[in-house]
Legacy VTK file of the C-alpha trace (Angstrom):
# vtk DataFile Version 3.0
C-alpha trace
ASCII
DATASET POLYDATA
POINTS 310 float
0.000 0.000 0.000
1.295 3.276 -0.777
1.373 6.648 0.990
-1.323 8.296 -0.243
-3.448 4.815 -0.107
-2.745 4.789 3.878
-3.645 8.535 3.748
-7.150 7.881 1.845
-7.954 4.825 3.890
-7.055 5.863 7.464
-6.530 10.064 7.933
-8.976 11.423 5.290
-12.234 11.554 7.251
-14.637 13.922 5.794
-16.679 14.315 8.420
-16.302 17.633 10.002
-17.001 17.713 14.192
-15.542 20.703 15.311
-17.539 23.205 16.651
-15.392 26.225 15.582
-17.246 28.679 13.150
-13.656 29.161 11.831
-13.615 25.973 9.565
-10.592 24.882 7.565
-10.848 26.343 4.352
-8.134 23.776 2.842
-7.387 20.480 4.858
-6.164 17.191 3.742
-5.140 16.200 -0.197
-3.203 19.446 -1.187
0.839 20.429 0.225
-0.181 22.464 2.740
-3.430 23.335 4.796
-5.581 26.603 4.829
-7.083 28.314 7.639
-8.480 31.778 8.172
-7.790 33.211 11.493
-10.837 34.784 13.408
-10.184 38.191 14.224
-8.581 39.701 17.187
-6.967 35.984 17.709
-3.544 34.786 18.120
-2.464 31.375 16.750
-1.111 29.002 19.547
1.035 26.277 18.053
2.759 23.625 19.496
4.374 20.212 18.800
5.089 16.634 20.420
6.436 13.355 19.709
5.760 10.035 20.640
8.750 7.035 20.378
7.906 3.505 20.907
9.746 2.120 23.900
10.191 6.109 24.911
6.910 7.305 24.882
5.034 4.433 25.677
5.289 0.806 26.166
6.040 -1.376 23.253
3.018 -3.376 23.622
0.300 -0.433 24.276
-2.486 -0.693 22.297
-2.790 1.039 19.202
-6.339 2.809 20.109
-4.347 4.077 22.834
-1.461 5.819 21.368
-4.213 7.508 18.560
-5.298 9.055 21.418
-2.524 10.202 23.514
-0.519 11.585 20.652
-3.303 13.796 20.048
-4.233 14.142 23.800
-0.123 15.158 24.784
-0.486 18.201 22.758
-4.336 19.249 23.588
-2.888 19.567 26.999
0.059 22.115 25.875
-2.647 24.232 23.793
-4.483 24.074 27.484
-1.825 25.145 29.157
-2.139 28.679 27.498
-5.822 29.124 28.168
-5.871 28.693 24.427
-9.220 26.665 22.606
-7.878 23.774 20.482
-8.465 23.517 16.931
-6.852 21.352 14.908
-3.623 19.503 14.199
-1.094 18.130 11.816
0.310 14.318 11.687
3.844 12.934 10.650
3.830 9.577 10.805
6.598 6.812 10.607
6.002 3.449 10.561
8.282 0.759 10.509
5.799 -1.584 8.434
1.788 -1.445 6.987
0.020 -3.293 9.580
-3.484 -2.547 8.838
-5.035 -3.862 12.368
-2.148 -1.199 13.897
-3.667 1.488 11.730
-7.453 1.176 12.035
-6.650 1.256 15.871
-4.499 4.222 16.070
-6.792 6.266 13.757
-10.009 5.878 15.453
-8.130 6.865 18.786
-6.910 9.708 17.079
-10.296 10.784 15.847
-12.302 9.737 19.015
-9.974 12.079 20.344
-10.508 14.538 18.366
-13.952 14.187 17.879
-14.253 14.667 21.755
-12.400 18.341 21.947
-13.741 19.669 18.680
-10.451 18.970 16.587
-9.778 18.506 12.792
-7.271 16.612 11.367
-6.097 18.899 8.721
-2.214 17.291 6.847
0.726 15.919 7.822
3.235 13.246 6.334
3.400 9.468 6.384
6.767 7.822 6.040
8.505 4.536 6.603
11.368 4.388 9.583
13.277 2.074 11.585
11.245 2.896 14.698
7.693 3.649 15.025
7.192 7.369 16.029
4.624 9.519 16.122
4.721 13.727 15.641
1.591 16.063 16.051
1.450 19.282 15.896
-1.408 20.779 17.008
-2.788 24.491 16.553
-5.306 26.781 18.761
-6.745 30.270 19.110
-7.123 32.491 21.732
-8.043 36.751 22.264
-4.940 38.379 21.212
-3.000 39.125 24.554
-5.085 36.554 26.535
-2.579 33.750 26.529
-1.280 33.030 30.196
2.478 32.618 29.666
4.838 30.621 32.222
6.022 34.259 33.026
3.375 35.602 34.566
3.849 33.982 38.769
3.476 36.696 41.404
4.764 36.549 44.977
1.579 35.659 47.389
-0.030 33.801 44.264
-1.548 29.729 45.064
0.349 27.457 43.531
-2.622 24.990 42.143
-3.098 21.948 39.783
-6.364 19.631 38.891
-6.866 16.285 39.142
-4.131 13.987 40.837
-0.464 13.479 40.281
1.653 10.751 39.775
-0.976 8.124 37.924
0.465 7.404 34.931
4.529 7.079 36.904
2.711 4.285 39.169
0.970 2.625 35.955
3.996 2.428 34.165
5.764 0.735 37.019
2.279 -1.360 37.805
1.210 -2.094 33.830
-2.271 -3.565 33.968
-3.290 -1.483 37.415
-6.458 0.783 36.712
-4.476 3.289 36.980
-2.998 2.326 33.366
-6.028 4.088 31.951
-4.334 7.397 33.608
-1.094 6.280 31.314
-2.682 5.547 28.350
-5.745 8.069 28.015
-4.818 10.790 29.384
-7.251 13.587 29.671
-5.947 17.272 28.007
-7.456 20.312 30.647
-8.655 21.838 28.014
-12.353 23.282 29.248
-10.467 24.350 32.874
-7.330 26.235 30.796
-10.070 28.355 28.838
-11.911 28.834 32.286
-8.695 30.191 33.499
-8.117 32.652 30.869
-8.097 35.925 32.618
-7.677 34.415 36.079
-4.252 32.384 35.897
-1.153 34.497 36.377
0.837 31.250 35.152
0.297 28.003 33.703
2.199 24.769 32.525
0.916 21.167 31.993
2.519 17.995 34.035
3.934 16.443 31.205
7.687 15.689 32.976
7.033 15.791 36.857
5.210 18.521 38.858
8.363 19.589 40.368
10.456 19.981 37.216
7.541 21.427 35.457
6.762 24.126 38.803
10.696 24.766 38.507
10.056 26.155 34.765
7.067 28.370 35.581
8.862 29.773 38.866
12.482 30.725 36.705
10.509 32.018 34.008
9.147 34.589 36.750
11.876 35.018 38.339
10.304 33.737 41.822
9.926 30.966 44.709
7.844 28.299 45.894
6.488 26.894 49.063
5.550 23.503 48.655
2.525 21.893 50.936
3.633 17.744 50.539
0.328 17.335 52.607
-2.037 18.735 50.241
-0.445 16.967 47.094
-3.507 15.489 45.668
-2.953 11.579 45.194
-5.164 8.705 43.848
-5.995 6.557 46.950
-3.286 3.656 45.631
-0.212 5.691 46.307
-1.756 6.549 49.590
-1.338 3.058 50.265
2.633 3.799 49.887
5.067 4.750 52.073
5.190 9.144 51.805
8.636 9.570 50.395
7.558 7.259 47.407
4.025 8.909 47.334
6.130 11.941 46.610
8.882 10.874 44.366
5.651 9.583 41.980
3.575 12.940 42.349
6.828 15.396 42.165
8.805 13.418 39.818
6.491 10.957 37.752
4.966 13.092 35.317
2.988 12.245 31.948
-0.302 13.024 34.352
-0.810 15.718 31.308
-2.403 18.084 34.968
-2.593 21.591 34.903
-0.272 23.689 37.346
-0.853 27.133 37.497
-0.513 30.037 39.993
-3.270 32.461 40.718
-4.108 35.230 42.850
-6.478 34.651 45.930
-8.840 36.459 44.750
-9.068 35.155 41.243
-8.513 31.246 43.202
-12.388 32.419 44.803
-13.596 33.377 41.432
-12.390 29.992 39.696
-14.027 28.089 42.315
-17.194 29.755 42.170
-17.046 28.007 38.276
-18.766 24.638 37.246
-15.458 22.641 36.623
-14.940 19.272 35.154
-11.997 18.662 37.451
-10.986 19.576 40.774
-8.361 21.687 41.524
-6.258 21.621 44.590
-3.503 24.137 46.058
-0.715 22.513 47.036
1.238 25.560 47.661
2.183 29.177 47.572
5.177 32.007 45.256
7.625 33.697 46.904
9.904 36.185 46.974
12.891 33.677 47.882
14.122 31.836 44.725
13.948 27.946 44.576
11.163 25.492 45.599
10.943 24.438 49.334
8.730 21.494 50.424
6.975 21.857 53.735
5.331 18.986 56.354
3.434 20.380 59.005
5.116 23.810 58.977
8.165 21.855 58.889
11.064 22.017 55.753
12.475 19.509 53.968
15.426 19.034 51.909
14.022 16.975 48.806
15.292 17.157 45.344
13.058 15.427 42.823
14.700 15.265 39.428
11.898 14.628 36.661
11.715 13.187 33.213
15.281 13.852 31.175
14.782 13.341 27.467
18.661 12.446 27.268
19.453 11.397 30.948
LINES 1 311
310 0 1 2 3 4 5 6 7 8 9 10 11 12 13 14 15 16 17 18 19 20 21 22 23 24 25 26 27 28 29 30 31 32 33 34 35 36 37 38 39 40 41 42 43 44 45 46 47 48 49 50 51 52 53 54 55 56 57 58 59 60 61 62 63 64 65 66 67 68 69 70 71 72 73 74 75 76 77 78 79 80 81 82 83 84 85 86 87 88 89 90 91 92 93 94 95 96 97 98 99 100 101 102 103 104 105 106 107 108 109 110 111 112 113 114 115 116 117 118 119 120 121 122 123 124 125 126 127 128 129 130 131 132 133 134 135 136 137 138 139 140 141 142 143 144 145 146 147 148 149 150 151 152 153 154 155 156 157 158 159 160 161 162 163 164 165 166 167 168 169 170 171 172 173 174 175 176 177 178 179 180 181 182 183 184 185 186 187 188 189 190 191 192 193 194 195 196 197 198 199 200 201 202 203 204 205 206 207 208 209 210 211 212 213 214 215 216 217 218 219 220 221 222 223 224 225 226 227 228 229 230 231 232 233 234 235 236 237 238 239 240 241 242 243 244 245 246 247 248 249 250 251 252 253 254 255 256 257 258 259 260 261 262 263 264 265 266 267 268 269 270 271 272 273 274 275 276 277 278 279 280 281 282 283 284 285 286 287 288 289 290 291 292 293 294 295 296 297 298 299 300 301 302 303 304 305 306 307 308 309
């Protein structure tokens, strides 16, 4: 089967789900895709990719990895308060395996299909190793994005749902938790909601603390740290604190919002109907560095988190 065969039979879906009034005026079958930008909106653009054996487990299901590769870069568009709205696929395959491709594709489109995305081009080629690149695109009010910059001292320190799922699933494969590895969830409804509110915002994508560390030297500030209030599924509970921690600080791939907000805007957001909950597990300050704290008591932790090239 060649290229454009795979391309016809498994990525040209005319069916059109997205919700945005903005519709692709060019998508897939020409070299490039064209979109009109709605006005008074900046484009927010980013990019991911998935290796087999890096990524995810050799033997994950298909259906799975449709959806995460979309799902890992939802969650970045999230992270900037930004509304998803389509992406772009590059795709290298070691071999046609038709059963492979069915699966990933309808994960990719249930996943899109469930945040109002549109597959709109991309690239198919044959490699060595099986790996996956999306890039994925957004909108957003023109000076609305929230920016990793943008901690102030005093500001909550927040982030939804629970951390360190997907570290314990990978270490526990075929614990319910796996679903947390392999479908993750992309924020995106809560990182619109905190458009306006957020002073700062990343996703959990390499470990909480590693991905806190970025937002607080992009702002040139501190953390305080609450290890108490880390919000935890009830199986690490089970485990002894200092590996609850190193999985919530250091696990990453929860794909979790953490953002810093004022008090007052932290009273506003929770006067919202959310589809998540949101806990804050801390607090910026003036003092550079992040310092964990047990019952008003420090602790000298270091949590190192995911290294690309460690």
């Amino acid at each position: 089967m060649a290229e454009f065969s795979i391309i016809d039979t498994y990525f040209n879906r005319q069916t059109v789900t997205s919700t945005d009034v903005n519709s692709v005026d060019l998508g897939i079958g020409d070299d490039s895709a064209l979109l009109t930008p709605p006005p008074n909106q900046q484009l927010v653009i980013c990019a991911d990719t998935l290796v087999a054996g890096r990524h995810f487990p050799l033997n994950t299901a298909a259906h799975a990895i449709g959806w995460k590769s979309v799902a890992v870069n939802l969650s970045d568009i999230a992270a900037m308060a930004a509304k998803p709205h389509s992406i772009l696929l590059a795709l290298s395959l070691p071999q046609i395996d038709h059963d492979w491709l069915k699966g990933f594709s309808q994960g990719l489109y249930e996943c899109c299909d469930q945040f109002g995305v549109r597959l709109i081009g991309g690239d198919t080629t044959q490699s060595p190793h099986l790996t996956i690149s999306v890039t994925a695109l957004g909108w957003i009010e023109t000076g609305k994005a929230v920016p990793r910059s943008g901690a102030q001292v005093g500001d909550y320190v927040c982030v939804s749902g629970t951390v360190g799922d997907a570290a314990y699933a990978l270490q526990h494969l075929g614990h319910p938790l796996q679903q947390r590895l392999d479908y993750p969830t992309p924020r995106c409804q809560l990182g619109q909601q905190l458009k306006g509110l957020a002073s700062s915002m990343i996703d959990v994508s390499d470990g909480l603390a590693q991905d806190l560390g970025h937002i607080l030297k992009a702002s040139h500030v501190g953390a305080t740290l609450d290890l108490d209030q880390l919000p935890v599924n009830a199986a690490l509970k089970k485990l002894q604190q200092e590996k609850q921690w190193q999985y919530a600080l250091a696990g990453g791939d929860d794909y979790e919002l953490c953002f810093t907000i004022s008090r007052q805007n932290y009273e506003k957001i929770l006067q919202q109907q959310l589809d998540v909950n949101i806990t804050k597990i801390g607090q910026i300050t003036q003092q550079k560095g992040l310092t964990f704290v047990q019952n008003g008591v420090d602790h000298s932790l270091q949590f190192y988190g995911y290294q690309h090239f460690a």
